[in-house]
C-alpha positions in Angstrom: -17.5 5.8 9.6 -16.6 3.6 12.3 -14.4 4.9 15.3 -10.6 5.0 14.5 -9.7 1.9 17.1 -12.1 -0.4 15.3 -11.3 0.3 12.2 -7.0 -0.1 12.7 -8.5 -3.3 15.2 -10.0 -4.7 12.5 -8.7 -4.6 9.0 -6.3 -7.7 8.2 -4.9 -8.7 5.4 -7.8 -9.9 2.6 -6.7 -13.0 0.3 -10.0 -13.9 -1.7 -12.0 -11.5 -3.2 -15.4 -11.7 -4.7 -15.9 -11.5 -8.6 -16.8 -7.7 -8.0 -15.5 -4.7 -9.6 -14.6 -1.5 -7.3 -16.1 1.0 -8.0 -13.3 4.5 -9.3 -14.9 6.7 -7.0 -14.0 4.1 -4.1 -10.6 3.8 -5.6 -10.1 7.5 -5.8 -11.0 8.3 -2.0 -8.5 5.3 -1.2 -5.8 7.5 -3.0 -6.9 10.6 -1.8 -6.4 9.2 1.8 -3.2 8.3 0.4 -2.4 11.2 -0.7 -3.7 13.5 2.4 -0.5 11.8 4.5 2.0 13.3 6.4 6.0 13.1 4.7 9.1 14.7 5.3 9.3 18.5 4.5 6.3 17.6 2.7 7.7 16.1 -0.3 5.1 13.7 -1.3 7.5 11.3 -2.7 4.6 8.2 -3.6 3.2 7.6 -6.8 0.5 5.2 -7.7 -0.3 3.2 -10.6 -3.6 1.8 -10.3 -4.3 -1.5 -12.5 -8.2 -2.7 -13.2 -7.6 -3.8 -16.8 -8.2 -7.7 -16.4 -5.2 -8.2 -19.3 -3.0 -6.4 -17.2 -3.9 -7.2 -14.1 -3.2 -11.2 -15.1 0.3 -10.1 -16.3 0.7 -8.1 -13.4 -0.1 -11.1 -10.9 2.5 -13.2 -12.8 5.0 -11.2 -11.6 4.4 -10.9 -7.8 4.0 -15.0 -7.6 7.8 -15.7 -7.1 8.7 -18.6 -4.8 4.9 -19.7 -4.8 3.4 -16.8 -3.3 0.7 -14.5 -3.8 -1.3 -16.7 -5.8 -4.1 -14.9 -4.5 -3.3 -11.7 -6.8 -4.8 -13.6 -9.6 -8.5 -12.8 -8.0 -8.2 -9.2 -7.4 -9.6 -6.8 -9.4 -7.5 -4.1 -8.2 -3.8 -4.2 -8.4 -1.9 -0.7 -6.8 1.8 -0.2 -7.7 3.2 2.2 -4.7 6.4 3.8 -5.9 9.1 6.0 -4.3 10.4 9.1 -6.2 14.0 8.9 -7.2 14.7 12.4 -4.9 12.1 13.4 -2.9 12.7 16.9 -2.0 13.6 17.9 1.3 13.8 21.9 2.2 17.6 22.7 1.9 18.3 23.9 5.5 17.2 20.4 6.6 19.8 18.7 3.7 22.4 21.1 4.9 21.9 20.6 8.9 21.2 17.0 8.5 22.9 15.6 5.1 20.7 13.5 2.6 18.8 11.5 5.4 16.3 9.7 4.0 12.3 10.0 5.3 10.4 8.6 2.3 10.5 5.1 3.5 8.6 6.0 6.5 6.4 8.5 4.4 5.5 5.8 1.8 4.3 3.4 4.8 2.5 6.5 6.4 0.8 7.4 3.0 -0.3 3.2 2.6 -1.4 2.4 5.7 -3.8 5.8 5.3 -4.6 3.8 2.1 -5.7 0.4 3.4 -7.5 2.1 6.4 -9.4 3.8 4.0 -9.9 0.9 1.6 -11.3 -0.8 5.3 -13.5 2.2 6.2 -15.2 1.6 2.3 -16.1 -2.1 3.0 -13.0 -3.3 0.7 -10.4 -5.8 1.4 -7.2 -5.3 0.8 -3.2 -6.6 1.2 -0.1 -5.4 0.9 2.6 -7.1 -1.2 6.6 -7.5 -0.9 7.4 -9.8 -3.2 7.7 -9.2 -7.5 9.4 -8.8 -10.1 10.5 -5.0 -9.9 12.2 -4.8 -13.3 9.7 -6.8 -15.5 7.0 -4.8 -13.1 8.0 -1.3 -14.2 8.3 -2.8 -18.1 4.8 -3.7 -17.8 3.5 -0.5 -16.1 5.8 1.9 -18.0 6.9 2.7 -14.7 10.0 5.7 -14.7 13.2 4.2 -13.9 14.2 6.8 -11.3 11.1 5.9 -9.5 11.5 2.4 -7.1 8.7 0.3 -6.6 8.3 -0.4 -2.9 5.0 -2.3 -2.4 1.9 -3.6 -4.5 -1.8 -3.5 -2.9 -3.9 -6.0 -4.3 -8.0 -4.5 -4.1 -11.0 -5.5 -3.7 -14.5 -6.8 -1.7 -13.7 -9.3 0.6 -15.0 -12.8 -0.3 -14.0 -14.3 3.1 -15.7 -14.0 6.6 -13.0 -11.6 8.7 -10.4 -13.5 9.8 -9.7 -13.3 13.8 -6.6 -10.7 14.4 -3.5 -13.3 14.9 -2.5 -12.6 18.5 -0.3 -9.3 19.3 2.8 -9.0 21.3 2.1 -7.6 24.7 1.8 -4.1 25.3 5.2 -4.5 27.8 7.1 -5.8 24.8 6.8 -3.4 22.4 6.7 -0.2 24.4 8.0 1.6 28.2 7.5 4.9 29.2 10.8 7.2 30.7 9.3 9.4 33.4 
């Protein structure tokens, strides 16, 4: 395993992907990764459908190309639904001190980003996807409807040369320190 700063350095997000099935036990460690994170009162509130069925995963790309994106998604032969639980649980002192405040958000990007560093540390490429169908999405994966779908991963070896990091904002524009 490489050092923590090179790995976060250098995984981007991966495009093309090489005609290459992944292997389940590379898959698995992904989601375990995943499923090691950190959440709020430890309520684990992701679940994962994980799509390698070539059928599926061309009905599944369908869905996330709206507005002429993600064509991409057509090459990858993984496709990972991230969804949120309807009412993740939170211990009920914190409820009652704090009302219904809601951590999963931040506990679902915890849990994926421990996902795609993971995918990174395993020689796979990866990218995270914002835009589909959500509806016709949890009709095709039989998805529960109190669960929301938040993201998609598309999966896979990397076909393309690692693209250079685009730049970063400054150090002084993101963070200051009160002493």
């Amino acid at each position: 395993m490489t050092d923590f700063y090179q790995l976060a350095s250098e995984r981007h997000s991966c495009r093309t992907y090489e005609e290459k099935t992944v292997e389940k036990e590379k898959i698995l460690k992904c989601l375990e990764a995943a499923r090691m994170a950190p959440s709020g009162c430890n309520s684990q509130p992701w679940r994962f459908v994980v799509v390698t069925n070539p059928e599926t995963l061309q009905k599944l790309s369908k869905l996330t190309q709206l507005c002429g994106v993600n064509r991409f998604t057509e090459h990858a032969p993984v496709l990972i639904t991230v969804c949120e639980e309807e009412e993740p649980r939170l211990l009920p002192k914190i409820q009652e001190m704090f009302g219904s405040h809601v951590y999963a958000h931040g506990d679902l990007g915890i849990s994926t980003a421990d996902l795609t560093l993971e995918a990174a540390n395993q020689g796979l490429g990866c990218c995270i996807i914002g835009v589909y169908d959500e509806d016709k999405v949890k009709e095709l994966l039989d998805i529960p409807k109190g669960q929301k779908l938040r993201m998609m991963i598309a999966l896979g070896y990397p076909k393309e040369q690692k693209m250079p990091r685009k730049i970063r904002k400054p150090m002084e524009e993101i963070a200051r320190f009160v002493e």
